[in-house]
MIMARMAR-60152 format. One record per residue (C-alpha): residue in three letters; x, y, z. Coordinates in pm, whole numbers, padded with zeros to 5 digits, always signed. Layout:
BEGIN
ALAXYZ ...
This chain:
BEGIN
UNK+07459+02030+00721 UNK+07479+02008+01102 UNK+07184+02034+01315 UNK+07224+02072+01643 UNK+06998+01774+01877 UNK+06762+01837+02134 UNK+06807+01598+02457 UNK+06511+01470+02565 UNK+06558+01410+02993 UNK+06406+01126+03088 UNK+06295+01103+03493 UNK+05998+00958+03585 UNK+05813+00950+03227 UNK+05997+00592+03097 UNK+05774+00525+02781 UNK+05744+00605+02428 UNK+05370+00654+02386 UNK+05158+00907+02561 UNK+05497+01110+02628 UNK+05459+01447+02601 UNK+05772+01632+02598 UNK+05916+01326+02347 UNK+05641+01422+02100 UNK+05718+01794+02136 UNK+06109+01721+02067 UNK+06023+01529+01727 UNK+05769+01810+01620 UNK+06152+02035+01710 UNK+06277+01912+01371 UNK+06637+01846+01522 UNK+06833+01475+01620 UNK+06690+01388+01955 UNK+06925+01260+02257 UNK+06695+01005+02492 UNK+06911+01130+02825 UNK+06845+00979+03194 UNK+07095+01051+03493 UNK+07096+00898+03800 UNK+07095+01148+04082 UNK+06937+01054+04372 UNK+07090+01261+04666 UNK+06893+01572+04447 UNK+06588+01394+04607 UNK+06704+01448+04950 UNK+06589+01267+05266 UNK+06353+01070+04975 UNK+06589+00948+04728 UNK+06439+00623+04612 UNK+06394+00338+04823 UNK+06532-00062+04736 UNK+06277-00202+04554 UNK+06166+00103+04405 UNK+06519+00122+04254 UNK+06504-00259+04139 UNK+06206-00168+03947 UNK+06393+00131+03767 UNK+06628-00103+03721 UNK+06448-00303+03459 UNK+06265-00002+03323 UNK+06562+00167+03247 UNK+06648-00158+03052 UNK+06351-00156+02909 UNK+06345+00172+02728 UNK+06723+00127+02676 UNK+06576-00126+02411 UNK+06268+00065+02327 UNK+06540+00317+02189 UNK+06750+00015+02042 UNK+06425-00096+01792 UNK+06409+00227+01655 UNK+06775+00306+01588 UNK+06824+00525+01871 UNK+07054+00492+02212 UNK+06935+00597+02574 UNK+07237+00751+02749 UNK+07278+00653+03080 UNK+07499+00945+03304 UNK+07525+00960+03705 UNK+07575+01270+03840 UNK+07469+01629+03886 UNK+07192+01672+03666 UNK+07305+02041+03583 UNK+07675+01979+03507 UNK+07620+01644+03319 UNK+07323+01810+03086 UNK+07595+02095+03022 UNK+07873+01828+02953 UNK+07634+01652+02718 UNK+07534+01985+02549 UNK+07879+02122+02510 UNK+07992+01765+02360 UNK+07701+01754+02109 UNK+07642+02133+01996 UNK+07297+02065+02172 UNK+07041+02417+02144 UNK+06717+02261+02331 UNK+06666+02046+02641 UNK+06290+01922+02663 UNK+06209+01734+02968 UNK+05823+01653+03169 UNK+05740+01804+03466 UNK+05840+01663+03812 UNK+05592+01781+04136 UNK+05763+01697+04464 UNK+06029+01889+04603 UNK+06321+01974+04642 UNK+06325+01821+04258 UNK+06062+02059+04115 UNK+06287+02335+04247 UNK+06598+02183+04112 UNK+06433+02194+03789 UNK+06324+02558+03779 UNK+06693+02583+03887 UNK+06825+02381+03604 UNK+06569+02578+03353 UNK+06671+02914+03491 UNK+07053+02843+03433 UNK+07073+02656+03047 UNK+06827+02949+02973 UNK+07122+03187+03076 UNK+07332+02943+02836 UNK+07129+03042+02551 UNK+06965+02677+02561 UNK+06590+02651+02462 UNK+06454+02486+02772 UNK+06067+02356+02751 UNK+05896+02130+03027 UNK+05569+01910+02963 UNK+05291+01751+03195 UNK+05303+01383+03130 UNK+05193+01206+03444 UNK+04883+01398+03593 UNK+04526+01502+03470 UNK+04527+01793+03654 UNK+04844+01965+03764 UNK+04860+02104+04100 UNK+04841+02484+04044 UNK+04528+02481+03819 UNK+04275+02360+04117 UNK+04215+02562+04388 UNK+03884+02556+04631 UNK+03672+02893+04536 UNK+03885+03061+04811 UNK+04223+03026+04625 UNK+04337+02767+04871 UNK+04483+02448+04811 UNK+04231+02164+04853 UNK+04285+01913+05208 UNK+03990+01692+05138 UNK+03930+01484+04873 UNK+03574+01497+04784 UNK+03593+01861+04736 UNK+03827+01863+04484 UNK+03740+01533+04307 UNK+03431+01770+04233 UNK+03595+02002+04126 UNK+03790+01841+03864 UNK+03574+01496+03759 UNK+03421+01663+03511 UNK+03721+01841+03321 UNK+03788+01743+02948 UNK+04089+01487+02978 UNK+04407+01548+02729 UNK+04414+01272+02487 UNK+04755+01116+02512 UNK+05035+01262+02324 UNK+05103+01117+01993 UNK+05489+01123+01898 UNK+05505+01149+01503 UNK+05727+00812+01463 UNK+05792+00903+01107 UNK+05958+01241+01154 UNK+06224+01105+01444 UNK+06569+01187+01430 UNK+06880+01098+01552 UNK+07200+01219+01576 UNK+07548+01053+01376 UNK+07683+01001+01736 UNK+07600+01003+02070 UNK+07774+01117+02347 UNK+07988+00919+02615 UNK+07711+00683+02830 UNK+07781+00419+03111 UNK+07616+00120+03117 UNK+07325+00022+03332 UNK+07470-00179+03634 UNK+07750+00091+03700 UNK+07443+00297+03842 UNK+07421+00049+04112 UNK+07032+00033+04127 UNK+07034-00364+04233 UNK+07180-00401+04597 UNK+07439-00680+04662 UNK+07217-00850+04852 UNK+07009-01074+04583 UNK+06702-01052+04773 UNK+06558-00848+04474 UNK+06583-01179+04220 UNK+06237-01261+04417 UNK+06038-00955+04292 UNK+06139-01124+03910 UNK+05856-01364+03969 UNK+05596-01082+04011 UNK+05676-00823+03788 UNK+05737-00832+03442 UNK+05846-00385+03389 UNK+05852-00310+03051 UNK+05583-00016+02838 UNK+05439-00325+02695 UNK+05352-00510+03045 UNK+05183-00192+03186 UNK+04945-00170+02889 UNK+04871-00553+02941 UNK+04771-00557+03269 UNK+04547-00251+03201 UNK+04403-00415+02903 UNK+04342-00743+03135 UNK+04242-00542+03403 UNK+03945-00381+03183 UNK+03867-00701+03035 UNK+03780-00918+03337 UNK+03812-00737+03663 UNK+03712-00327+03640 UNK+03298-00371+03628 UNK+03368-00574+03982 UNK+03634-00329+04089 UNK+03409-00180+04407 UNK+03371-00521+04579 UNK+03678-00696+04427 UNK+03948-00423+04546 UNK+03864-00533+04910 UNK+03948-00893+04830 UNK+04293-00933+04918 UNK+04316-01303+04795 UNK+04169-01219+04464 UNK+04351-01076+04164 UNK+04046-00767+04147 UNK+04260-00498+04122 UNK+04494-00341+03843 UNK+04825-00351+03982 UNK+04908-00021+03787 UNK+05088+00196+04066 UNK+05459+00113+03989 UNK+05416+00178+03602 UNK+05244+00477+03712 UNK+05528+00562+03944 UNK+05831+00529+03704 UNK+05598+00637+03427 UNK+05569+00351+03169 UNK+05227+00416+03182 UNK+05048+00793+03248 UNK+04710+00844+03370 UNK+04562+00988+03050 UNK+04640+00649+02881 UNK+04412+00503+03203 UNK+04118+00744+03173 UNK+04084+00674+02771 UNK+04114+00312+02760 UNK+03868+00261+03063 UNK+03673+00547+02895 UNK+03658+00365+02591 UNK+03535+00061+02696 UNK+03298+00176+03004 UNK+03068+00387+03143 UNK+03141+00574+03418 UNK+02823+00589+03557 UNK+02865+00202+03625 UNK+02978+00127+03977 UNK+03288-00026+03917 UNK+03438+00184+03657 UNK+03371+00461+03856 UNK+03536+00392+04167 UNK+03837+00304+03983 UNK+03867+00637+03820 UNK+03778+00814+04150 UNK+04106+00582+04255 UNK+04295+00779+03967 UNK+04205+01070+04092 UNK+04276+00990+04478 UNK+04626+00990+04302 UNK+04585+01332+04124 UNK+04474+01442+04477 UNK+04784+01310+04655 UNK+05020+01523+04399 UNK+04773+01784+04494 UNK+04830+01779+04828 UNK+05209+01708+04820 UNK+05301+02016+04621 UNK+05147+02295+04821 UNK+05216+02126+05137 UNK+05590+01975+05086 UNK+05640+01917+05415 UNK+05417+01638+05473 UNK+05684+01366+05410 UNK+05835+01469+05736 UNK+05610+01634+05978 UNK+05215+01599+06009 UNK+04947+01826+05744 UNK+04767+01917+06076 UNK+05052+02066+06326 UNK+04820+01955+06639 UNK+04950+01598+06596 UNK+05312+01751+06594 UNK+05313+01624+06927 UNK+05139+01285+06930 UNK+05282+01102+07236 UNK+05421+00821+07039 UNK+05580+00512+07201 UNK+05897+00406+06993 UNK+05988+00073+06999 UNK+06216-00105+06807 UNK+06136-00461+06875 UNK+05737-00369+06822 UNK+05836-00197+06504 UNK+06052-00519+06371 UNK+05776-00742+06436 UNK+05596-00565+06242 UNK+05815-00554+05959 UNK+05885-00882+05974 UNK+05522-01031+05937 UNK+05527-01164+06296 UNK+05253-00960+06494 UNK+05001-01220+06548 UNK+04708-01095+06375 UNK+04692-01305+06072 UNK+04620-01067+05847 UNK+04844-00789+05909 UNK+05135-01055+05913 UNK+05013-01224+05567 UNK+05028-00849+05429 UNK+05378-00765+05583 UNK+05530-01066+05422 UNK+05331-00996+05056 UNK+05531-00706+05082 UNK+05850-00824+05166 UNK+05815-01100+04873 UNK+05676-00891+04549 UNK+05716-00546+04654 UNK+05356-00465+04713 UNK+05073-00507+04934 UNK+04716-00466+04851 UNK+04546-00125+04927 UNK+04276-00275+05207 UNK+04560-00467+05374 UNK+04792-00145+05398 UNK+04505+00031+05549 UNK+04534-00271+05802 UNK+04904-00261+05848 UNK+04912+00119+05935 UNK+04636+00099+06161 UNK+04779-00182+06343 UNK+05111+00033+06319 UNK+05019+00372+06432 UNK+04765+00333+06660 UNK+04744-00070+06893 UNK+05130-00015+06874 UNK+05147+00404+06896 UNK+05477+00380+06655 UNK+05527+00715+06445 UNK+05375+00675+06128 UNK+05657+00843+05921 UNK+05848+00474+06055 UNK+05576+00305+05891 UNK+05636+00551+05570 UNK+05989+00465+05569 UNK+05910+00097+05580 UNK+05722+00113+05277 UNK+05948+00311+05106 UNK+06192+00088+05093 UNK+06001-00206+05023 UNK+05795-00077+04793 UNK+05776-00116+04465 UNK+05567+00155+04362 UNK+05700+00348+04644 UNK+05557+00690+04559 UNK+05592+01015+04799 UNK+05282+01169+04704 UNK+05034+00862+04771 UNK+05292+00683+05035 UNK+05303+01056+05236 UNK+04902+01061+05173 UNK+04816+00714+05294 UNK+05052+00739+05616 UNK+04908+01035+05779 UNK+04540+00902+05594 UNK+04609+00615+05866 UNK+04746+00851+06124 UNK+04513+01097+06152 UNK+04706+01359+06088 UNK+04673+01467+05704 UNK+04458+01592+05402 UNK+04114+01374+05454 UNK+04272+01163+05719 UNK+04056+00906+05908 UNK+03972+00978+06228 UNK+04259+00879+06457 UNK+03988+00723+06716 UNK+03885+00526+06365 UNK+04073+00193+06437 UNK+04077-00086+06266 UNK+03973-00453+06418 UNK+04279-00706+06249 UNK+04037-00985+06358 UNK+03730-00864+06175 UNK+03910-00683+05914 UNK+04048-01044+05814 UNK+03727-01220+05876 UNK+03476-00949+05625 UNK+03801-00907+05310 UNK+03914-01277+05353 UNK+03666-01484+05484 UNK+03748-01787+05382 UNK+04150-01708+05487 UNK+04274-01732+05129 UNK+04491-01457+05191 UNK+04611-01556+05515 UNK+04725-01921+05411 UNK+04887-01827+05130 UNK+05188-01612+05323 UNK+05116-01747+05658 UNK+05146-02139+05586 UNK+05187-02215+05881 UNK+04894-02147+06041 UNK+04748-02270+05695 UNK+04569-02593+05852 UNK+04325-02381+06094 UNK+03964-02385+06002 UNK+03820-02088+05890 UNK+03647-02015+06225 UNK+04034-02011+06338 UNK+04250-01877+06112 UNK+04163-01520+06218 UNK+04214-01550+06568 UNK+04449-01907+06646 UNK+04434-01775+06979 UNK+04067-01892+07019 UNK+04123-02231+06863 UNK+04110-02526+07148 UNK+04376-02691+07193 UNK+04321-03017+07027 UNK+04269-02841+06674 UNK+04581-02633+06740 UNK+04773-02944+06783 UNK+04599-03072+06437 UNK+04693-02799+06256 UNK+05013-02812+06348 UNK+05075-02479+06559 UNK+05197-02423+06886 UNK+05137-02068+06913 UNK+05440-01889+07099 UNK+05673-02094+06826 UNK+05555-02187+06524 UNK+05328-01865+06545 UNK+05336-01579+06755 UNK+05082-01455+06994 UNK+04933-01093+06939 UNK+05144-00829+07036 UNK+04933-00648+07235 UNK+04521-00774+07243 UNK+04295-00575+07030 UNK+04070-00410+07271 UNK+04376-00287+07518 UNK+04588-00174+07144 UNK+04251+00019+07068 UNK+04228+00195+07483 UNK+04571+00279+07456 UNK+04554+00434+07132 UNK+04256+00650+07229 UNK+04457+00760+07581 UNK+04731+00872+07331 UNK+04480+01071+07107 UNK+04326+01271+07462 UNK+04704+01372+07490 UNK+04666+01568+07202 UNK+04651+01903+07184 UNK+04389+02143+07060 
């Protein structure tokens, strides 16, 4: 006897465990269809980035073979989402299309879109939370309002009984005779022509399995440091988690149970790595009832922010080749493995939007591209955290010193001469500042500065007065 499948729509939830919507299509009773399709001008101006694509990529691959252990086939389709889930569901008899929720828009408004129309095909249509603790719409400030600082509403919902991760019942899955027509991985074109990307192989291993390693590692040796150690950029003290969180190959709840689990909460480091969790639950927060933020400031007085465009600034900056150790050492992470650690991208920004005055949404798009856990809630949050201009932004007149930022996180220029070799030689009183270094250890070290490294774009102290002339500019 026939019985009709339910396709399970894969978008940003790639994993087996903890996935809500697949245990709810086993518990269905019918053949399930694993279904992704690659879409991404239904994103908009915010269709994913290079590396962020690279990485879904091998994650895709990943749960391609996930599917392939336990007798099942993911099928791959590019596309509009609407007309290829109605191809699939007229070629299959499918009745029910389960899928997990998706926050940022214009894609959570495709999918009440997509829901409202199969529903008018007589197609059971159910949608899941899989990747947040608290979705957006059930915390509000006692006004009704939407929350704009974090504090506020990490009260709010710290204390809130987490869902245990969903459970899929691995005994009672089904699958269909057949599947229907699928293309194969590469012909989505996810890995650019250029081969730059074969670099980020060395840093990332993307699999379900990897992302519950490093947060088994990361609980094991690094988690009851986590307060002092996630300043540290040359030390391996943080848990690397945000592009598995990202693509979904690991959720949140998974996070909050296993460091639950093992820790106490009250303890210092555990703590401020859940609060960290949370900073991302607040970012999703603030993304959905303000969707605008990607493009245009939270707070409209900075609307008109005299910025100073500059292209050749803007490239130096990209490019690792400020001046200021430590924002260049950072740039060039980035550019490598497709990340940069959280205190150095509070760095880089600063440097960005306020000694250079370039727009902050160029600095957004720089990181969107480059990251790998490029991620529009916490990359919109972060910019216009650094700018000034958003939900519990640092003051804009809060600047950051690159000399003395370097000098307290990497004293001992770890950091520094590990993507800036070659300044690598300078003593540690130098390698902060090579400006300051006398001549005759400049010429030991090997570094004419000018050619083998660049002076400082602009000195700190006139970068900091012109970025507070910009702010008096400012309206209101």
């Amino acid at each position: 006897m026939f019985t009709a499948p339910t396709l399970l729509w894969f978008r940003k939830d790639l994993r087996l465990a903890d996935n809500s919507a697949l245990a709810a299509a086993i518990e269905a009773g019918a053949p399930i269809i694993p279904v992704f399709i690659w879409s991404p001008g239904e994103a908009g101006d915010w269709s994913p980035g290079a590396a962020s694509k690279w990485f879904l990529h091998q994650a895709l691959a990943s749960l391609s073979e996930e599917w392939a252990v336990r007798s099942g086939q993911l099928v791959l389709r590019m596309g509009n989402s609407l007309e290829e889930l109605r191809d699939i569901i007229e070629k299959t008899g499918a009745k029910r299309v389960y899928w997990n929720r998706r926050y940022e828009s214009p894609l959570r408004e495709l999918d009440a879109e997509i829901k409202r129309a199969l529903r008018e095909d007589g197609i059971e249509v159910q949608s899941f939370n899989s990747s947040l603790l608290n979705e957006p719409h059930t915390a509000s400030t006692g006004g009704g309002k939407p929350y704009k600082v974090y504090t506020p509403y990490w009260k709010k919902v710290k204390d809130r009984a987490i869902e245990p991760p969903a459970e899929p019942d691995w005994e009672a899955l089904q699958f269909p005779d057949s599947y229907p027509q699928t293309v194969a991985l590469d012909a989505l074109n996810l890995l650019p022509e250029n081969l730059w990307y074969r670099k980020l192989d060395r840093h990332w291993d993307v699999s379900e399995a990897a992302a519950q390693k490093r947060l088994q590692d990361f609980l094991d040796q690094a988690v009851e440091d986590y307060n002092e150690a996630r300043d540290i950029p040359g030390e391996d003290g943080t848990s690397s988690l945000s592009p598995y969180l990202h693509w979904g190959q690991i959720g949140p709840r998974q996070v909050m149970h296993a460091l639950k689990a093992r820790h106490d909460l009250c303890a210092t480091g555990p703590q401020v790595y859940a609060k960290e969790i949370y900073w991302r639950e607040f970012a999703y927060n603030v993304l959905y009832h303000f969707p605008h933020t990607p493009d245009a400031p939270l707070h409209e007085k900075y609307s008109d922010f005299p910025w100073q465009p500059d292209a050749k600034l803007l490239e130096r900056w990209q490019r690792g080749q400020t001046g200021y150790p430590i924002v260049d050492a950072g740039m060039r992470q980035l550019y490598a493995t497709g990340w940069m650690h959280n205190r150095v991208r509070m760095v880089v920004s600063s440097l960005l939007v306020k000694h250079l005055l370039q727009d902050w949404r160029e600095g957004a798009r720089w990181f969107w591209g480059t990251l790998v856990d490029a991620d529009l809630a916490s990359n919109t949050l972060g910019w216009q955290w650094s700018a000034g201009c958003g939900a519990d932004a640092a003051p804009y007149f809060r600047i950051f010193n690159p000399i003395t930022q370097g000098q307290k996180f990497d004293p001992d220029g770890d950091y520094v001469r590990q993507w800036v070799p070659e300044i690598a030689k300078l003593p540690n009183k130098f390698i902060h500042e090579p400006w300051e270094a006398p001549a005759g250890i400049l010429q030991y070290a090997g570094v004419e500065l000018g050619k083998d490294y660049p002076a400082p774009v602009i000195e700190h102290k006139a970068g900091r007065a012109r970025a507070l002339a910009a702010l008096a500019k400012v309206k209101g």
